[in-house]
FIVO-678341 format. One record per residue (C-alpha): residue in three letters; x, y, z. Coordinates in nm, 2 decimals, decimal comma, always signed. Example, Ala and Ser with C-alpha at 12.3 -4.5 7.8 and 13.67 -1.06 7.14 Angstrom:
BEGIN
+---------+--------+--------+--------+
: residuo :      u :      v :      w :
+---------+--------+--------+--------+
:     Ala :  +1,23 :  -0,45 :  +0,78 :
:     Ser :  +1,37 :  -0,11 :  +0,71 :
+---------+--------+--------+--------+
This chain:
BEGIN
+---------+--------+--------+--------+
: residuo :      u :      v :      w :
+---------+--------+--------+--------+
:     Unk :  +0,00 :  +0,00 :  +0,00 :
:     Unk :  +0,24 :  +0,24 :  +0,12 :
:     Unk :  +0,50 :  +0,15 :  -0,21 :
:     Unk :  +0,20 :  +0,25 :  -0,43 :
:     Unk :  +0,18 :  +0,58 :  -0,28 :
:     Unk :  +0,53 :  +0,66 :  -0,29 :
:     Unk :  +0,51 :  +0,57 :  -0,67 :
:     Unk :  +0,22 :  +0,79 :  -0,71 :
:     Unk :  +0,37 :  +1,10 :  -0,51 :
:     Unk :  +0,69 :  +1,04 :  -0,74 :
:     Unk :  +0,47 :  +1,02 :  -1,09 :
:     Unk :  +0,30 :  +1,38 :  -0,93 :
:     Unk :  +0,61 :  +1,52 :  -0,88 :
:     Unk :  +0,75 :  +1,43 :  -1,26 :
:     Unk :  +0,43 :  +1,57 :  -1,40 :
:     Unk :  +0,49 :  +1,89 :  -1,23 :
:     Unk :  +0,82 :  +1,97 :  -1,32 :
:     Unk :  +0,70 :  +1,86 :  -1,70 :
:     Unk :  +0,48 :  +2,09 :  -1,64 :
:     Unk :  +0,68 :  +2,39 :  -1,53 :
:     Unk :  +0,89 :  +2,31 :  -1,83 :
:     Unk :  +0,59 :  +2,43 :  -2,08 :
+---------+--------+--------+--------+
């Protein structure tokens, strides 16, 4: 359970800074 969150905070994060980057 917790592993899933941690992958899903760290897939948040990478959309973010893709998103800063447009």
């Amino acid at each position: 359970m917790l592993f899933l969150l941690i992958i899903a905070c760290a897939l948040q994060e990478a959309a973010d800074s893709s998103q800063l980057e447009l």
